[in-house]
LOGU-251971 format. One record per residue (C-alpha): residue in one letter; x, y, z. Coordinates in steps of 0.2 Angstrom, whole numbers, plus 5000, padded with zeros to 4 digits. Layout:
N
AXYZ
...
***
This chain:
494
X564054595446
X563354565464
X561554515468
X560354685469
X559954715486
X558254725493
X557254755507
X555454725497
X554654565504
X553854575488
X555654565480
X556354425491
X556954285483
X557854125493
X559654185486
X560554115502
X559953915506
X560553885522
X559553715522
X559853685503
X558253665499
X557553765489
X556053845495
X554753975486
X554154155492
X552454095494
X553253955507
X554254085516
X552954205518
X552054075526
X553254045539
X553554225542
X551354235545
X551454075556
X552154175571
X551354355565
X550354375582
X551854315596
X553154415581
X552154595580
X551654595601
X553454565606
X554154695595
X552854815601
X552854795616
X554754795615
X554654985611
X553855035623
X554954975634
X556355065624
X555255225625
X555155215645
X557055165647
X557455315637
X556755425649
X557555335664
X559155325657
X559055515651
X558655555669
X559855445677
X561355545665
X560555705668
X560655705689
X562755675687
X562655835679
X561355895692
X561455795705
X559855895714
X558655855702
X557155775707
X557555735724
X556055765731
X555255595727
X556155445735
X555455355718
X556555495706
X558055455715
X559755405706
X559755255717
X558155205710
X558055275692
X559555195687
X559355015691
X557755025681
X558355075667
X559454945666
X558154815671
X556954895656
X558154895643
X558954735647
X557254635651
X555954745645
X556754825627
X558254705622
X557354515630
X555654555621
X556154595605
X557354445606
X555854335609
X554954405593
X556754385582
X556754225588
X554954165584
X555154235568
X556854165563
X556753975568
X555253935557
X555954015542
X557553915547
X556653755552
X555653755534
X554053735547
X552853845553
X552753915571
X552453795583
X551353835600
X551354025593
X550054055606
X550753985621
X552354115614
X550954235618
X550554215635
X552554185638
X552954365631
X551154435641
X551754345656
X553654405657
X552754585652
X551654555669
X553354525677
X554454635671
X552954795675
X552754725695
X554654715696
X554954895690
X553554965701
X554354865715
X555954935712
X555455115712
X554655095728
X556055045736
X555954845736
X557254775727
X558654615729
X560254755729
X561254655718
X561654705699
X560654635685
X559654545698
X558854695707
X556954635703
X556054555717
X556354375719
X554754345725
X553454415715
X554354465698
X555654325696
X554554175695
X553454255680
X554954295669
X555554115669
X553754055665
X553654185653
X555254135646
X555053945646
X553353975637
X554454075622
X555753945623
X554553785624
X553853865607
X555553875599
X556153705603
X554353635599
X554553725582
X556453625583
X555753475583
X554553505571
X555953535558
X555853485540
X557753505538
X559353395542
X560453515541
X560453665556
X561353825549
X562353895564
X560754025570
X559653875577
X561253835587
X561154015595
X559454045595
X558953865602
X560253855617
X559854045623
X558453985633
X559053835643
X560353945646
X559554095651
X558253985662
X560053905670
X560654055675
X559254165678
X558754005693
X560453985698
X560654185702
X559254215711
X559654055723
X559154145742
X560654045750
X561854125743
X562654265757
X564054375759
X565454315747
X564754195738
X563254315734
X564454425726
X565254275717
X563554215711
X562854405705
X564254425693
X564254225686
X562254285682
X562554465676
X564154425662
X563254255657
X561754355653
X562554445642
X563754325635
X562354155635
X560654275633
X560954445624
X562454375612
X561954215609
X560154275601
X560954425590
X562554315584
X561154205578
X560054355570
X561954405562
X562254265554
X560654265546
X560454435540
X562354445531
X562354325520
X560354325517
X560454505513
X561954495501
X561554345493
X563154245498
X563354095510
X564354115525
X566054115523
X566653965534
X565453815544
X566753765551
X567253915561
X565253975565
X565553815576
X567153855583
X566354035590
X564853935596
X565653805606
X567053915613
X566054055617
X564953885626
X566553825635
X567253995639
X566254135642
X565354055659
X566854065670
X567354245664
X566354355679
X567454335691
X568754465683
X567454595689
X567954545706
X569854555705
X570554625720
X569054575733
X568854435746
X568754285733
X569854135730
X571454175721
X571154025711
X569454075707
X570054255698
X571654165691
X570254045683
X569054185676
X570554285671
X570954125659
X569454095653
X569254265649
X570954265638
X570554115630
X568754205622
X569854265611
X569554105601
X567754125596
X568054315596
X569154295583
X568454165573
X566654245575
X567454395567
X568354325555
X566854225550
X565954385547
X566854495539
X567554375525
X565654345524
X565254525519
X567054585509
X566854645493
X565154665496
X565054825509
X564454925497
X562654845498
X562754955514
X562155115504
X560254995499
X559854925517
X559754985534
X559654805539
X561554755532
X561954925539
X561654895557
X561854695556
X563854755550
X563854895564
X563554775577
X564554615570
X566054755572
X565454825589
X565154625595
X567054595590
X567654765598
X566954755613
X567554545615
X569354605612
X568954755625
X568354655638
X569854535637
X571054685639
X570154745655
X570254585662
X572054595665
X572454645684
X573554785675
X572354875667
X570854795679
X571654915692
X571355055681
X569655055673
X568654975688
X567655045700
X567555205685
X566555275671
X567655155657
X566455005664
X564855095658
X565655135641
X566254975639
X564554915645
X563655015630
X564654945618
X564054785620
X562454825623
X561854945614
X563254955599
X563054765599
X561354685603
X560454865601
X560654885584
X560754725581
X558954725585
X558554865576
X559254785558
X558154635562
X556654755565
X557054835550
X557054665540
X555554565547
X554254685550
X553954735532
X554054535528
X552554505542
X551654655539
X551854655520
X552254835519
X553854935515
X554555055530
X553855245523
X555255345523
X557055335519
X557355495526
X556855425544
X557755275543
X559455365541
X558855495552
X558755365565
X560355285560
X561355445561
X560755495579
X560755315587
X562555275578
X563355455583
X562555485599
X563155325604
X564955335597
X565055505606
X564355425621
X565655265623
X567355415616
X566655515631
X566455395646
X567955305639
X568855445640
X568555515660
X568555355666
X570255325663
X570655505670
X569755445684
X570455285688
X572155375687
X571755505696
X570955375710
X572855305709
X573755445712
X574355445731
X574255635732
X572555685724
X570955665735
X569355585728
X568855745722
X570055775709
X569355615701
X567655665701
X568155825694
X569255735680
X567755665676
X566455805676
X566655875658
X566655715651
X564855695661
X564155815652
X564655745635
X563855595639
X561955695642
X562155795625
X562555605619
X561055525630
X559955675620
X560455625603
X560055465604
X558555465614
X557955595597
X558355455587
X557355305597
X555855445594
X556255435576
X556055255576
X554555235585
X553655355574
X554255265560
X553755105566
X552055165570
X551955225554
X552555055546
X551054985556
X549655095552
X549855165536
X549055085521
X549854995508
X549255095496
X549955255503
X551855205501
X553155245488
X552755155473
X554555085475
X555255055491
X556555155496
X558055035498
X557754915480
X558754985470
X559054905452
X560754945452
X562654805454
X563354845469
X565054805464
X565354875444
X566654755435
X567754875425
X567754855409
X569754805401
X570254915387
***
């Protein structure tokens, strides 16, 4: 008979020790009120972002289908709407919210309270500062024209590196503050994500860089700052929640190492498969092409790592929204790893770039993966730092269902006509028209898609908001996900 499954902070026992030592509810709350303030601003203000990056990306979808759509403002434009939207959910929705998961995860990991927690404050105001002057820059028409990098180098850039080294210079204070020997494989992810991110971040937005070399230095920044920034923090938040939430220990130490350090050793040369075919060293693209095969090391090992962690134990699925989307995005992490190493080939490279299949595969990683991975951790730590359970059962799965569907439908679709639109961009006898049209129908799918989910990040801030403002003593008098019940029933032997 399983452990009952629970998302009641009043419930919670310290049933996975991944310090062994022993440490009591009252302590853990503690920890978990230590970084309440920098915790409960980041997510909030994380939301908002999410809210405003909804309507972006919704509009950006919606002028594919009709491409005359607010054209009368220079702002409203495609070539301005859409590289906000990315900038907002990357910097704005994802980046924030993985400041508050990390503040919240490394005293409970660390058996210390949160360190500096109001110097987190400013960090998280101040990259808020920078992000908001860089959007409204962008829109106006001031941007650095290169992807993932398209806020101002100038006035925006230098406040998201002070705001993030403030975050970061709280998590490592915290660090060194520990009062364990022992560091579970999280504080690994969670404590190299800023270095790593402040390397990076500096190192793409170097002013020298022209021509070539520019294009060779964007895409070194964009895939690291998803492979070294927005995967590192969620792996972290993964491994935490499975085997927290079950009551099991990880399945193998051994191998959370091997995905660490190979996806350390690996993953930073892999950008240059997104330039395969231009001007760049063939020695250089025969190096990312390597690197980018040989992820399937930590890929596998990560995976495999994870989902002997959780078998025999899915069934705790059905009790928490939290297990839910930490399992959903462990699977959509090791899909989308395997995906990216297929499309690095020159075989099918020559197929799905320059087309639709990139964005796909791009929302699988980012939103399948670090999205609702994020929302899983949302869905675990508020009620443990507001002391309150979420309302309503029926909004959670709400939100689920349209997030998770919408999404599914939204990868199938663009997956789909981009690769009628790389063959059609192929075949010698067909003008660039046919592809466009190839892809139309499957266009549209992708607005019905961006609609869908866009109800559900509604559903989700309502909820939130009313996680935040209703009284305790208005809730359920049981939460909606502790049930008294085994997950896994023994059968009984005539």
């Amino acid at each position: 008979m399983s452990t009952p499954v629970t998302s009641n902070p009043a419930q919670e026992e310290s049933t996975v020790d991944h310090s062994k030592i022993k440490v009591s509810p009252e302590e853990m709350e503690a920890y978990d009120q230590s970084g309440r303030k920098p915790v409960l601003l980041g997510f909030f203000i994380a939301v908002v972002w999410l809210l405003i990056g909804t309507v972006l990306g919704d509009l950006s979808s919606f002028k594919f289908d009709r491409p005359d759509l607010l054209t009368e403002q220079a702002y409203l434009t495609f070539g301005r709407i859409r590289p906000a939207h990315l900038n907002v959910m990357v910097y704005g929705w994802a980046s924030t919210a993985m400041f508050s998961v990390s503040l919240w995860l490394m005293p409970r990991l660390c058996r210390t309270p949160l360190r500096w927690g109001n110097l987190a404050v400013i960090g998280i105001l101040v990259w808020t500062v920078g992000l908001g002057v860089g959007i409204a820059l962008l829109l106006a028409g001031h941007g650095d024209g290169l992807e993932w990098l398209e806020l101002d180098r100038q006035w925006a850039d230098p406040l998201l590196v002070i705001g993030a080294a403030m975050v970061g210079a709280s998590v490592w204070k915290t660090l060194a503050a520990r009062n364990v020997h022992h560091l579970y494989v999280s504080i690994w992810y969670v404590a190299a994500s800023y270095p790593w991110f402040l390397i990076i971040f500096l190192a793409g937005n170097m002013p020298f860089y022209k021509g070539v070399e520019s294009a060779a230095v964007n895409w070194f920044y964009a895939h690291n700052a998803l492979g070294l920034w927005l995967t590192t923090i969620n792996l972290g938040l993964i491994y935490y929640l499975l085997p927290k939430i079950i009551g099991r220990p990880i399945y193998s130490y051994w191998l959370s190492l091997v995905g660490f350090w190979g996806l350390a050793l690996f993953y930073a040369l892999n950008g240059m498969h997104h330039l395969i075919g231009g001007p760049l060293p063939s020695w250089m693209i025969a190096t990312s092409i390597t690197a980018s095969i040989m992820m399937i090391v930590p890929v596998v090992a990560v995976g495999i790592n994870q989902h002997m962690t959780v078998v025999g134990r899915f069934g705790a699925m059905r009790y928490s929204p939290a297990l839910t989307l930490a399992v959903i995005a462990a699977m959509s992490y090791t899909a989308v790893s395997l995906q990216g190493i297929l499309t690095a080939l020159v075989s099918v490279n020559r197929i799905t770039h320059f087309t639709h299949w990139t964005i796909a595969h791009s929302h699988l990683g980012l939103y399948m993966f670090v999205t609702l991975s994020l929302f899983g951790g949302m869905y675990y730590i508020l009620p443990r730092v507001l002391k309150k359970e979420w309302p309503s059962r029926r909004l959670v799965r709400a939100h689920i269902l349209l997030v998770g569907g919408g999404m599914v439908l939204y990868i199938v679709a663009l997956g789909i006509g981009g690769v009628l639109q790389g063959l059609s961009l192929l075949a010698p006898g067909e003008g660039f028209e046919a592809s466009v049209s190839s892809a139309k129908p499957w266009l549209l799918l992708r607005s019905v898609s961006a609609v869908i989910i866009s109800a559900g990040h509604l559903v989700f801030a309502y909820h939130a908001y009313l996680l935040a403002f209703t009284s305790r003593n208005s809730l359920t008098r049981h939460p909606p996900f502790y049930e008294l019940k085994p997950v896994l029933v023994k059968k009984r032997v005539p």
